[in-house]
ROLUMLO-845119 format. One record per residue (C-alpha): residue in three letters; x, y, z. Coordinates in nm, 4 decimals, always signed. Example, Ala and Ser with C-alpha at 12.3 -4.5 7.8 and 13.67 -1.06 7.14 Angstrom:
2
<rec><residu>ALA</residu><c1>+1.2300</c1><c2>-0.4500</c2><c3>+0.7800</c3></rec>
<rec><residu>SER</residu><c1>+1.3670</c1><c2>-0.1060</c2><c3>+0.7140</c3></rec>
***
This chain:
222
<rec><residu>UNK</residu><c1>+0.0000</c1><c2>+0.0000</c2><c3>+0.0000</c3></rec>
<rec><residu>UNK</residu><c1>+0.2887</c1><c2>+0.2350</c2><c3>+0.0900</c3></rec>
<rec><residu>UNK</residu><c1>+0.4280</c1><c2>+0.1780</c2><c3>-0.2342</c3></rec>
<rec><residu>UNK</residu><c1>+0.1230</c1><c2>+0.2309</c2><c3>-0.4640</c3></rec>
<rec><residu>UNK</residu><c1>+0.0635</c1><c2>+0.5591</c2><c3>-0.2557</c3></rec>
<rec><residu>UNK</residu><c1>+0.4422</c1><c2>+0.6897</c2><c3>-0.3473</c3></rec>
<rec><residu>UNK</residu><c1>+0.3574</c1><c2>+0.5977</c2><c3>-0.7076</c3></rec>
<rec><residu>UNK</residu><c1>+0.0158</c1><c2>+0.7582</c2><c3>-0.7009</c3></rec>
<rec><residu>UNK</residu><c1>+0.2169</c1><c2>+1.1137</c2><c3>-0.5504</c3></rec>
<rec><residu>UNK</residu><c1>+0.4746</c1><c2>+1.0733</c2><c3>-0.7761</c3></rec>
<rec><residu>UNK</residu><c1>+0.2748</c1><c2>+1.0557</c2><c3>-1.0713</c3></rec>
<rec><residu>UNK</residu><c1>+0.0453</c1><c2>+1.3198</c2><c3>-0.9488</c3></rec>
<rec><residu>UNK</residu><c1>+0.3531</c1><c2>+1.5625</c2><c3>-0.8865</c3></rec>
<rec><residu>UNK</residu><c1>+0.4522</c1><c2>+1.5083</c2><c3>-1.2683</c3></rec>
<rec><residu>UNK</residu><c1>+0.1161</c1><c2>+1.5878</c2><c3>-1.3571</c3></rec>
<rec><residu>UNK</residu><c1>+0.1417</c1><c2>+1.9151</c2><c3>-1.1832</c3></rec>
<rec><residu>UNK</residu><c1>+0.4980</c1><c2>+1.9997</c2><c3>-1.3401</c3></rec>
<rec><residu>UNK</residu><c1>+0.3643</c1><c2>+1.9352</c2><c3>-1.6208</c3></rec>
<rec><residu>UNK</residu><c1>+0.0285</c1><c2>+2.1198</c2><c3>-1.6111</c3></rec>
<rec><residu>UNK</residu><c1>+0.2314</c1><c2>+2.4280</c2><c3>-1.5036</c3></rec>
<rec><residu>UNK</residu><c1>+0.4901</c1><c2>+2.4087</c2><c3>-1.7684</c3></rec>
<rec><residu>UNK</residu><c1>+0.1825</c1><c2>+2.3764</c2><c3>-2.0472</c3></rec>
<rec><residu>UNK</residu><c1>+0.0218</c1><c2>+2.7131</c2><c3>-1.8993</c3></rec>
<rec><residu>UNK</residu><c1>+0.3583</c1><c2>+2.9117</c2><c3>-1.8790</c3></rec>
<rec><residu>UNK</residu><c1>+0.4294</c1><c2>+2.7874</c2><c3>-2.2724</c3></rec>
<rec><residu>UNK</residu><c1>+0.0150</c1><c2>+2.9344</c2><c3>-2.3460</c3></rec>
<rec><residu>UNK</residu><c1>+0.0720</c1><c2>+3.2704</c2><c3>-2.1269</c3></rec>
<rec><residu>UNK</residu><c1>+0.4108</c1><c2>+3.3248</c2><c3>-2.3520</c3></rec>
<rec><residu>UNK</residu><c1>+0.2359</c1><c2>+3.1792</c2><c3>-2.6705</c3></rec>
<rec><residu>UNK</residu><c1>-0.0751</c1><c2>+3.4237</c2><c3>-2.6052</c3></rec>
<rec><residu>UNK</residu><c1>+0.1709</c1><c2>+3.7274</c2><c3>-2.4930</c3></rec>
<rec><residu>UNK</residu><c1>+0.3636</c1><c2>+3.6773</c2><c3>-2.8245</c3></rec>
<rec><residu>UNK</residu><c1>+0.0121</c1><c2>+3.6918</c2><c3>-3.0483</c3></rec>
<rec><residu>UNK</residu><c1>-0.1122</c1><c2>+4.0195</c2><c3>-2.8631</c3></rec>
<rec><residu>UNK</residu><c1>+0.2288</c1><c2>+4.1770</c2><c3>-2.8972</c3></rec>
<rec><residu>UNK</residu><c1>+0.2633</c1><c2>+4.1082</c2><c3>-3.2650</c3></rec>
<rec><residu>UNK</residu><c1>-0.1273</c1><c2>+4.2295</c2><c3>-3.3195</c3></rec>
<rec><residu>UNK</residu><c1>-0.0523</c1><c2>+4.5734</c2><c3>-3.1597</c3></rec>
<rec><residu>UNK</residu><c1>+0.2356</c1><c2>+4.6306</c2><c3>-3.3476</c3></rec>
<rec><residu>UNK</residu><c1>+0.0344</c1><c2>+4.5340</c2><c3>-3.6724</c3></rec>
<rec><residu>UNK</residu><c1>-0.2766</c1><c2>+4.7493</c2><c3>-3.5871</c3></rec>
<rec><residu>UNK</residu><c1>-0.0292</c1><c2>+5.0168</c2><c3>-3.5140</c3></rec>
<rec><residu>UNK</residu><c1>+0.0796</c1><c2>+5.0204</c2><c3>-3.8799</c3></rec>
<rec><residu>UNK</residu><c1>-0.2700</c1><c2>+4.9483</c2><c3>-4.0557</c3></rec>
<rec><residu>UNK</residu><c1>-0.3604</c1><c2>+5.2546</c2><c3>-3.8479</c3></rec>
<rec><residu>UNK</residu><c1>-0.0754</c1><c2>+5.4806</c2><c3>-3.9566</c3></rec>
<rec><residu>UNK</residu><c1>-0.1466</c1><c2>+5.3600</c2><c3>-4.2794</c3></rec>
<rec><residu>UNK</residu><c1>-0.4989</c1><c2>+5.4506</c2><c3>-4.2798</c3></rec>
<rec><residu>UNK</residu><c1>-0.4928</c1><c2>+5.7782</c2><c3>-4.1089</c3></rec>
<rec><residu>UNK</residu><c1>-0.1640</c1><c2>+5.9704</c2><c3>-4.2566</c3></rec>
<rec><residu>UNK</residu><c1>-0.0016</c1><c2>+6.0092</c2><c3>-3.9003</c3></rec>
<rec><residu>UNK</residu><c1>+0.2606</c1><c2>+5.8886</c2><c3>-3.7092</c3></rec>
<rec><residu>UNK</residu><c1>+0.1695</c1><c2>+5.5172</c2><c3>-3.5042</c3></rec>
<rec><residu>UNK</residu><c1>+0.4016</c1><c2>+5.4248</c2><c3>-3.1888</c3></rec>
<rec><residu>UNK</residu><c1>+0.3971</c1><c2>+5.0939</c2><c3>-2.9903</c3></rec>
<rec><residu>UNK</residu><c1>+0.5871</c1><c2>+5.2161</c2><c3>-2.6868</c3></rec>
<rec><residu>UNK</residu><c1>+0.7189</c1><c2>+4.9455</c2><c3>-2.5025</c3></rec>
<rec><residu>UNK</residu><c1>+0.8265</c1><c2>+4.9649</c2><c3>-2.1301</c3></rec>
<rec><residu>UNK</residu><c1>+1.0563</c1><c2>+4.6313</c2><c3>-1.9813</c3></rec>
<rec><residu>UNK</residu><c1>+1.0433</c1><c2>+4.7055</c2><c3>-1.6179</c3></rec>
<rec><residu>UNK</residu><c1>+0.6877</c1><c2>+4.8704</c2><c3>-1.5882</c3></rec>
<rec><residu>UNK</residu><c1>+0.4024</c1><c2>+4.6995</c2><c3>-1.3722</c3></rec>
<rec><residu>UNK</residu><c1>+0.0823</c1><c2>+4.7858</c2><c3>-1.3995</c3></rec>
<rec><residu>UNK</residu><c1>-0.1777</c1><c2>+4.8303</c2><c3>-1.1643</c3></rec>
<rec><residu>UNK</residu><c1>-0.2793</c1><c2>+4.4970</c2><c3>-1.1097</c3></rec>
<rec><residu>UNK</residu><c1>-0.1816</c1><c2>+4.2702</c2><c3>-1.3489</c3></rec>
<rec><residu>UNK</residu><c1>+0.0922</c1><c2>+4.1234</c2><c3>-1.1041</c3></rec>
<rec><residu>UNK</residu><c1>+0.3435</c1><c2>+4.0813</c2><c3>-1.3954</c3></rec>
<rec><residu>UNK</residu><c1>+0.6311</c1><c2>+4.3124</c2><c3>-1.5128</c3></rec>
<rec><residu>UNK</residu><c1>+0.6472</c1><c2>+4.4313</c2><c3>-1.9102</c3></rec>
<rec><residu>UNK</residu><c1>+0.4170</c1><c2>+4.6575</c2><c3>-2.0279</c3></rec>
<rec><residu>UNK</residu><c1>+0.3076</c1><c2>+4.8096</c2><c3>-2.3991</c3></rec>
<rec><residu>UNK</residu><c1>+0.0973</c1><c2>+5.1156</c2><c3>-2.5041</c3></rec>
<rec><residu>UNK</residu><c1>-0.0632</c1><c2>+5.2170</c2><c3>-2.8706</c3></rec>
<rec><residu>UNK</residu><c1>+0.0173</c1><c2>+5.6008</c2><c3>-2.9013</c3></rec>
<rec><residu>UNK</residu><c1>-0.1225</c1><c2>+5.7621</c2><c3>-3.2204</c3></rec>
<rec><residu>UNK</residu><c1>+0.0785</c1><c2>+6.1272</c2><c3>-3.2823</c3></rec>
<rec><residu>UNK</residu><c1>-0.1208</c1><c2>+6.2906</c2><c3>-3.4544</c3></rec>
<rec><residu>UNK</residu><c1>+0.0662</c1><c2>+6.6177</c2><c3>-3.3400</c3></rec>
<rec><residu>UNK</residu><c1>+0.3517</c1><c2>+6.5136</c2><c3>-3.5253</c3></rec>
<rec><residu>UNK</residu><c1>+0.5850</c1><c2>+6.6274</c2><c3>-3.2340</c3></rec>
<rec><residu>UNK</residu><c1>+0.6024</c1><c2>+6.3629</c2><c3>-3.0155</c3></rec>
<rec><residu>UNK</residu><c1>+0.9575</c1><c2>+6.1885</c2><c3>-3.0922</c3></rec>
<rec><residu>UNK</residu><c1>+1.0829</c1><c2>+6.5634</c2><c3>-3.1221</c3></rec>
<rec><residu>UNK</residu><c1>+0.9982</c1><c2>+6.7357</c2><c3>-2.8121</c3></rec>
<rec><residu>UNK</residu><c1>+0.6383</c1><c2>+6.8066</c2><c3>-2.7860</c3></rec>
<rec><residu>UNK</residu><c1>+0.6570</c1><c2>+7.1724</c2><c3>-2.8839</c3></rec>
<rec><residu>UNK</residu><c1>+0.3237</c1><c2>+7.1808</c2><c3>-3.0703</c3></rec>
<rec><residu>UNK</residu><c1>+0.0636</c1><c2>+6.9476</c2><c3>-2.7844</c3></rec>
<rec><residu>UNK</residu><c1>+0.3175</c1><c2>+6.9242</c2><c3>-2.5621</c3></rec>
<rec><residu>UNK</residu><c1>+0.3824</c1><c2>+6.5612</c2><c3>-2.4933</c3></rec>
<rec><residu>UNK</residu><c1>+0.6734</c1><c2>+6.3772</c2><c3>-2.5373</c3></rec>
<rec><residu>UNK</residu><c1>+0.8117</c1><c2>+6.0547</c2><c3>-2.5691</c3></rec>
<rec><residu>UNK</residu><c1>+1.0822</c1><c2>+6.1013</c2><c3>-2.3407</c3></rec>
<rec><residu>UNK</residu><c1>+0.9135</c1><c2>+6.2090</c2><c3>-2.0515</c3></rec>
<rec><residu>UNK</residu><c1>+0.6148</c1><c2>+6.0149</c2><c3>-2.1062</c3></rec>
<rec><residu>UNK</residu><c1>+0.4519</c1><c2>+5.8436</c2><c3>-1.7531</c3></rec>
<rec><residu>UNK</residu><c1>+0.3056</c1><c2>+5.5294</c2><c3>-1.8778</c3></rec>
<rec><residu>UNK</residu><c1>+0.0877</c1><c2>+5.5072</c2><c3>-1.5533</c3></rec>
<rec><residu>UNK</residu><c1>-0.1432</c1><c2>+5.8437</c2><c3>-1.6660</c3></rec>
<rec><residu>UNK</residu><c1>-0.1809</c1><c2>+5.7669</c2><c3>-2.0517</c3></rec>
<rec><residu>UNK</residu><c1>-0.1815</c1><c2>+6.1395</c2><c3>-2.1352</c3></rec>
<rec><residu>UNK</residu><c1>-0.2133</c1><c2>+6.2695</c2><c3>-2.4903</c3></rec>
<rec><residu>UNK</residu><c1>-0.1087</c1><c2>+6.5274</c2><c3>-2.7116</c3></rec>
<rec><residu>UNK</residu><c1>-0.3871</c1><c2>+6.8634</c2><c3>-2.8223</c3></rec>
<rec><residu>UNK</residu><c1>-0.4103</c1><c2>+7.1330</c2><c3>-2.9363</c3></rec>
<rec><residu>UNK</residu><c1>-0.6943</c1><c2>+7.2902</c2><c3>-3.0928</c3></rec>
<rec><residu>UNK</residu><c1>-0.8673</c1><c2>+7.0009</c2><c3>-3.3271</c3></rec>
<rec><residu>UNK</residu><c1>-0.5524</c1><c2>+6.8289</c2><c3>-3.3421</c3></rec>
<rec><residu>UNK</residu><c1>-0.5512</c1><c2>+6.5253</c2><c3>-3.1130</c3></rec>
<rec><residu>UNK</residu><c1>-0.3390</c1><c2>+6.3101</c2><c3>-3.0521</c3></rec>
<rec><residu>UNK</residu><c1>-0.4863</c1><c2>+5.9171</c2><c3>-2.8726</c3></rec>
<rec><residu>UNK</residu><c1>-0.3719</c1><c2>+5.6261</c2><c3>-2.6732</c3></rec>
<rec><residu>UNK</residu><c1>-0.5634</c1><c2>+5.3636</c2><c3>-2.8728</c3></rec>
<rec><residu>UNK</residu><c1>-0.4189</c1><c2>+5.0538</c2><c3>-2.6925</c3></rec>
<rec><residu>UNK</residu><c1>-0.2197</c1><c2>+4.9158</c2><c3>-2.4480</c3></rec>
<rec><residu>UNK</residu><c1>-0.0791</c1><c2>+4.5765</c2><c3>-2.3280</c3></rec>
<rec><residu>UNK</residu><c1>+0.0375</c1><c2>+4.4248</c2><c3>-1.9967</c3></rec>
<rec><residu>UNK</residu><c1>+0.2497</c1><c2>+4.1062</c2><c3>-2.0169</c3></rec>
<rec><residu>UNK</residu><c1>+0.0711</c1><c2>+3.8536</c2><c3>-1.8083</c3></rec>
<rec><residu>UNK</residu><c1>+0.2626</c1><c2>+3.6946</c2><c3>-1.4803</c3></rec>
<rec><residu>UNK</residu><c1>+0.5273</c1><c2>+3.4440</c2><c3>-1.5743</c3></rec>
<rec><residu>UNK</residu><c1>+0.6386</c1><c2>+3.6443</c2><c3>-1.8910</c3></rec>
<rec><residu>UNK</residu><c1>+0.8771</c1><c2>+3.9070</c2><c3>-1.9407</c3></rec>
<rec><residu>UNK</residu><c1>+1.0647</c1><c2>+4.0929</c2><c3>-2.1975</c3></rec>
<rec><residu>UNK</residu><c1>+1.3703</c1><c2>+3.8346</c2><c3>-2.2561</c3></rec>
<rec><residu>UNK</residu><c1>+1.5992</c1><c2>+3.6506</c2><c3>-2.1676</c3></rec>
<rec><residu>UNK</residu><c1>+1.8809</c1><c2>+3.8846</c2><c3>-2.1854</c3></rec>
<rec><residu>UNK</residu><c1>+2.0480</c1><c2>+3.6493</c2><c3>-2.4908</c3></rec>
<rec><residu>UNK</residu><c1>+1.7385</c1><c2>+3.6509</c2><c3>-2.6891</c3></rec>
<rec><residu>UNK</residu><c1>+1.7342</c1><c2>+3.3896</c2><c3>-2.9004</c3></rec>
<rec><residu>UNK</residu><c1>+2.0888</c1><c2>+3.3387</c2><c3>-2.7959</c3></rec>
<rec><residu>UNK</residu><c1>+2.4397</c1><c2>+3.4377</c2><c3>-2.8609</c3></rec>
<rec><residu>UNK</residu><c1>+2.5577</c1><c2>+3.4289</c2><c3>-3.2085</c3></rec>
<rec><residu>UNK</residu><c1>+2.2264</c1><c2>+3.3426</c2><c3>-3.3509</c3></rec>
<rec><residu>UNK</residu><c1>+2.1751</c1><c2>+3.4512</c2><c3>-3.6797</c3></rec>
<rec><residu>UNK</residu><c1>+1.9148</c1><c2>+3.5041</c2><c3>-3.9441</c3></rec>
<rec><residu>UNK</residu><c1>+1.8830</c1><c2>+3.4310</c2><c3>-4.3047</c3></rec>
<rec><residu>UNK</residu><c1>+1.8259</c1><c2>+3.6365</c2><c3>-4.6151</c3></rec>
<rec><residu>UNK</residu><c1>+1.6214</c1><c2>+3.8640</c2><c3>-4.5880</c3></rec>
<rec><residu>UNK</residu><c1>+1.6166</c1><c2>+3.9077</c2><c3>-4.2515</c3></rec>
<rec><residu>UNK</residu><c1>+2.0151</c1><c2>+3.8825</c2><c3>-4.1733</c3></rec>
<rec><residu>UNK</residu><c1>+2.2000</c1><c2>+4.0897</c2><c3>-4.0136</c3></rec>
<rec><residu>UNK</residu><c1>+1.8855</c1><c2>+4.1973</c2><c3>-3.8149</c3></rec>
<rec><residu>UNK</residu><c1>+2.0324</c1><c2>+4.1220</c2><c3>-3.3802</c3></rec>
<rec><residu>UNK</residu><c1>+1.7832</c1><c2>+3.8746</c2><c3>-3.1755</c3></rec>
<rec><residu>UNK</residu><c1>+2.0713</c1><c2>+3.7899</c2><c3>-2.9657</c3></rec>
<rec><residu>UNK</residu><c1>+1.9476</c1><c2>+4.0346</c2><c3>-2.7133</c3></rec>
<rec><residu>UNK</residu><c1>+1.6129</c1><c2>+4.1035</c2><c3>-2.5232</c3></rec>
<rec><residu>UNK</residu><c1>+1.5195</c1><c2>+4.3645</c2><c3>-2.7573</c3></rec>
<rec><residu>UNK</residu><c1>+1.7580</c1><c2>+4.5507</c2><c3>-2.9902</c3></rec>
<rec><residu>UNK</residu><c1>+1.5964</c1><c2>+4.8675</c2><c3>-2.9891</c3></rec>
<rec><residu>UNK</residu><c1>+1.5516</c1><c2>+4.9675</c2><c3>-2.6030</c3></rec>
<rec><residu>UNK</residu><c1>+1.7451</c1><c2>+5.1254</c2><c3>-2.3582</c3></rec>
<rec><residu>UNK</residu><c1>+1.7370</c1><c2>+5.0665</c2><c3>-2.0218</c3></rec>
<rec><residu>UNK</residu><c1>+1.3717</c1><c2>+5.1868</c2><c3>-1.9166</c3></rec>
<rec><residu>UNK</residu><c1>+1.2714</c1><c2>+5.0510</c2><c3>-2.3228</c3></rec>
<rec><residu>UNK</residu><c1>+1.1789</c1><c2>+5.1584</c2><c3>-2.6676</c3></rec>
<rec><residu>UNK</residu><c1>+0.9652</c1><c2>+5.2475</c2><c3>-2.9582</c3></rec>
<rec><residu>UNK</residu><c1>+0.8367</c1><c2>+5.1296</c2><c3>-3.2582</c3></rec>
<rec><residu>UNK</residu><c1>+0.7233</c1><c2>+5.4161</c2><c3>-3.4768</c3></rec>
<rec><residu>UNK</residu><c1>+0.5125</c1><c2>+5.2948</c2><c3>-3.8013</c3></rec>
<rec><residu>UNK</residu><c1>+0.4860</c1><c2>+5.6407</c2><c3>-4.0629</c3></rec>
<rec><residu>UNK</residu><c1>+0.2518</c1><c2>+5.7093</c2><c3>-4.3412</c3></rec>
<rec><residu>UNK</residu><c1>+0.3475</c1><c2>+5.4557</c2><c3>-4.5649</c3></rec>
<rec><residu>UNK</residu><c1>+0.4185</c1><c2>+5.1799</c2><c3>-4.2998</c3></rec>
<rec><residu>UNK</residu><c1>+0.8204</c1><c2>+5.1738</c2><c3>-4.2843</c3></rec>
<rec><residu>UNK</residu><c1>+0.9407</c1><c2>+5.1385</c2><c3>-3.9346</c3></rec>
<rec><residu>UNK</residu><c1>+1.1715</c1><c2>+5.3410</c2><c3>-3.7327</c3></rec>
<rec><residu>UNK</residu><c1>+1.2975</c1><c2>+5.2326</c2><c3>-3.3723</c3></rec>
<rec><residu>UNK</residu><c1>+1.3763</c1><c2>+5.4752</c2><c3>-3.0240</c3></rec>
<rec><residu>UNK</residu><c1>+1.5200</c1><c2>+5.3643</c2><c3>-2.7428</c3></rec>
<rec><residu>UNK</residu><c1>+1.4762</c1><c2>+5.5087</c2><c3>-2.3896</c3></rec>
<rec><residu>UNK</residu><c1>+1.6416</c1><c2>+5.5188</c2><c3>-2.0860</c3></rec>
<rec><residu>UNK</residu><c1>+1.5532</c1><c2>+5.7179</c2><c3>-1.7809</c3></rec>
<rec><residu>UNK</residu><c1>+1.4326</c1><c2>+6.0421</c2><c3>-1.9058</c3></rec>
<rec><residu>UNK</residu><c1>+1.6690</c1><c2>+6.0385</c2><c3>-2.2494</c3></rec>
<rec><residu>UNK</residu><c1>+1.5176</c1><c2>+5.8846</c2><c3>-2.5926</c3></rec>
<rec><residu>UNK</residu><c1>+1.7780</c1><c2>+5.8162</c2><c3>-2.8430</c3></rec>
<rec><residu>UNK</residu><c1>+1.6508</c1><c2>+5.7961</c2><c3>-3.2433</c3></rec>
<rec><residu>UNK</residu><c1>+1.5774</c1><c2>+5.6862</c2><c3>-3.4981</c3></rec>
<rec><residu>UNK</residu><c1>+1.8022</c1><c2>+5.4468</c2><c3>-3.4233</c3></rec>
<rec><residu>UNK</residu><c1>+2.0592</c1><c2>+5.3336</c2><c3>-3.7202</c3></rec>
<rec><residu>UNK</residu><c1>+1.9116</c1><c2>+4.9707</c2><c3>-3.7627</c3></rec>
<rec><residu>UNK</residu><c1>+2.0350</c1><c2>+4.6916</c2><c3>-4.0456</c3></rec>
<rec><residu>UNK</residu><c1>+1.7165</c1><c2>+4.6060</c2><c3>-4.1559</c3></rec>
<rec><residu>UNK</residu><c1>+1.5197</c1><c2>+4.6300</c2><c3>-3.8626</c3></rec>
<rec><residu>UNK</residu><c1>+1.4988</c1><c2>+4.5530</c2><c3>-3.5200</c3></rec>
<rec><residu>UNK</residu><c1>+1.4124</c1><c2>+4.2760</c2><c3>-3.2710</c3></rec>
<rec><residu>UNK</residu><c1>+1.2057</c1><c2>+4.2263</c2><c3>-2.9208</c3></rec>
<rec><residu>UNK</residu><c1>+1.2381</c1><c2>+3.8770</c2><c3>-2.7084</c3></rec>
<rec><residu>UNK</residu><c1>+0.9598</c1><c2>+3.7158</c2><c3>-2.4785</c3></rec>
<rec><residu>UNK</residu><c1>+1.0411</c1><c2>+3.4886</c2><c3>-2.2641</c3></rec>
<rec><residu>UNK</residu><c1>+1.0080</c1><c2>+3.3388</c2><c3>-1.9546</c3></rec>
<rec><residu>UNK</residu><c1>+1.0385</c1><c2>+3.4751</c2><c3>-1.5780</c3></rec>
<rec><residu>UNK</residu><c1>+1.3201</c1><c2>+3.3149</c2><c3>-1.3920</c3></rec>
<rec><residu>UNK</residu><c1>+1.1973</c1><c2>+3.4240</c2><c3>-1.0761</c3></rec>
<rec><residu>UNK</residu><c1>+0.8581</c1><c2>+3.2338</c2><c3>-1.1051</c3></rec>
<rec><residu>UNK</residu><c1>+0.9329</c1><c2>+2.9173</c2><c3>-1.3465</c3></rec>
<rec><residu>UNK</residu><c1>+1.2241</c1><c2>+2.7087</c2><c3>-1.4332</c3></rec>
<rec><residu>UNK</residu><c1>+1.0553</c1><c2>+2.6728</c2><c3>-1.7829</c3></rec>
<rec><residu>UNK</residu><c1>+1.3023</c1><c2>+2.8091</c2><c3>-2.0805</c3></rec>
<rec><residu>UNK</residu><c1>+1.2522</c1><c2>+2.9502</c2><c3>-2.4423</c3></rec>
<rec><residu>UNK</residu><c1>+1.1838</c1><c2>+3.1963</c2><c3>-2.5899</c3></rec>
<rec><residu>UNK</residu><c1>+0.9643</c1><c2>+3.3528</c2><c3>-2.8771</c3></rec>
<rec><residu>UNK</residu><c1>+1.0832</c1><c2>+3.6570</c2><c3>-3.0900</c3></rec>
<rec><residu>UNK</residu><c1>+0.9675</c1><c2>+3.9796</c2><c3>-3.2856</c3></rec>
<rec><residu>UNK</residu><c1>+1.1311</c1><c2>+4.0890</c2><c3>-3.5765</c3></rec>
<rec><residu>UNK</residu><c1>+0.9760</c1><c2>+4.3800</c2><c3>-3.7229</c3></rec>
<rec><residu>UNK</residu><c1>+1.1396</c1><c2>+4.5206</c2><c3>-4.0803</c3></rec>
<rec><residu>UNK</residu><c1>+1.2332</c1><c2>+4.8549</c2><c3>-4.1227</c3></rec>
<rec><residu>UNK</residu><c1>+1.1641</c1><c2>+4.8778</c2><c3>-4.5073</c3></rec>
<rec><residu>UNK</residu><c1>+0.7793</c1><c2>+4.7407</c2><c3>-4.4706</c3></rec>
<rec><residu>UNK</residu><c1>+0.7117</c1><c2>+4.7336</c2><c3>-4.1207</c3></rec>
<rec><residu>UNK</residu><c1>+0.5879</c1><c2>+4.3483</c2><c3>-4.1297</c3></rec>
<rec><residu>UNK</residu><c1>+0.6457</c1><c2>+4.1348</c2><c3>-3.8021</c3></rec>
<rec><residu>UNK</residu><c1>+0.8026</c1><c2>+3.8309</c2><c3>-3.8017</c3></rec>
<rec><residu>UNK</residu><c1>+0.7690</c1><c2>+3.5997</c2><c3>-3.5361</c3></rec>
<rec><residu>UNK</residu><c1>+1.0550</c1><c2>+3.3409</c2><c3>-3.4633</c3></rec>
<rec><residu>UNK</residu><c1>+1.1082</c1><c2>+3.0702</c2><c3>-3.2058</c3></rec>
<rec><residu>UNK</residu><c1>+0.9428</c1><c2>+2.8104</c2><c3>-3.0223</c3></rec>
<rec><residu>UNK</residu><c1>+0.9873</c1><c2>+2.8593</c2><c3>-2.6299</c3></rec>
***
């Protein structure tokens, strides 16, 4: 009897591990899918409307209760001035406080937040490596770097800015100082991944988004 019980807790402890692994590996896959659908409503709308679309993306940013660190926002500049200083509605990029949402006006110019995104618990921006040191990518996406978290960011993070005709161009950010457009070969790259600090689960899955058209690619299988 003592025996069957130890194989009926063993078994059952497996089944756990295993449960848990399968809804870390959904949270990331279902993280990855929202990600990539911002960033490609983000360019249809910039497309459609003539003005400047940004997914801003902050790495160590928690919102209010979602218990989970990573954090993305849809910001429509329809003042034209937001990546340069603000001068005409008097927000900008760099000193932007993800945790009010404001937006740009002035008179019937206005600009909007038209999304945003919180990475659920268990998934981060990363690992550090990406999809690991010396990876690289074939033609026509080589020479684009996914050997990082994301290539474009600075310390506090970065932006993806979709224009008129749907190129993209890439900011990074750190502290209170953007740097950009960003000299990219071919585009740019942004890792999720899993949080060390909750599950021993590893992978990764990764954004490339092309500088030329804008598209998103996404690569991996964490």
């Amino acid at each position: 009897m003592v025996i069957v019980i130890s194989i009926v807790a063993i078994l059952a402890a497996a089944a756990v591990a295993s449960l848990k692994r399968g809804r870390n590996r959904a949270s990331l896959l279902a993280a990855t899918t929202e990600l990539a659908s911002l960033l490609h409503q983000a360019r249809q709308t910039a497309l459609g409307t003539g003005t400047p679309v940004a997914v801003l993306l902050y790495k160590g940013y928690s919102a209010p209760g979602s218990g989970a660190t990573g954090y993305a926002i849809v910001y429509q500049d329809a003042c034209f001035d937001f990546f340069t200083g603000g001068a005409t509605c008097g927000v900008t990029y760099a000193t932007y406080d993800p945790s009010v949402l404001a937006f740009g006006t002035s008179g019937t110019t206005k600009s909007a937040v038209l999304d945003t995104m919180a990475l659920p618990p268990g998934v981060i921006v990363g690992p550090a490596t990406g999809m690991g040191t010396g990876t690289a990518l074939r033609a026509p996406i080589a020479g684009i770097p996914v050997d990082v978290d994301c290539s474009f960011c600075g310390a506090t993070g970065g932006a993806v800015v979709f224009d008129a005709s749907g190129q993209a161009s890439f900011y990074s950010l750190a502290g209170g100082s953007q740097t950009g457009p960003l000299a990219v070969n071919g585009g740019a790259s942004v890792s999720l991944g899993y949080d060390p600090a909750i599950t021993t689960v590893t992978g990764q899955r990764t954004l490339v988004i092309l500088s030329a058209s804008g598209v998103v690619r996404v690569l991996g299988g964490g």
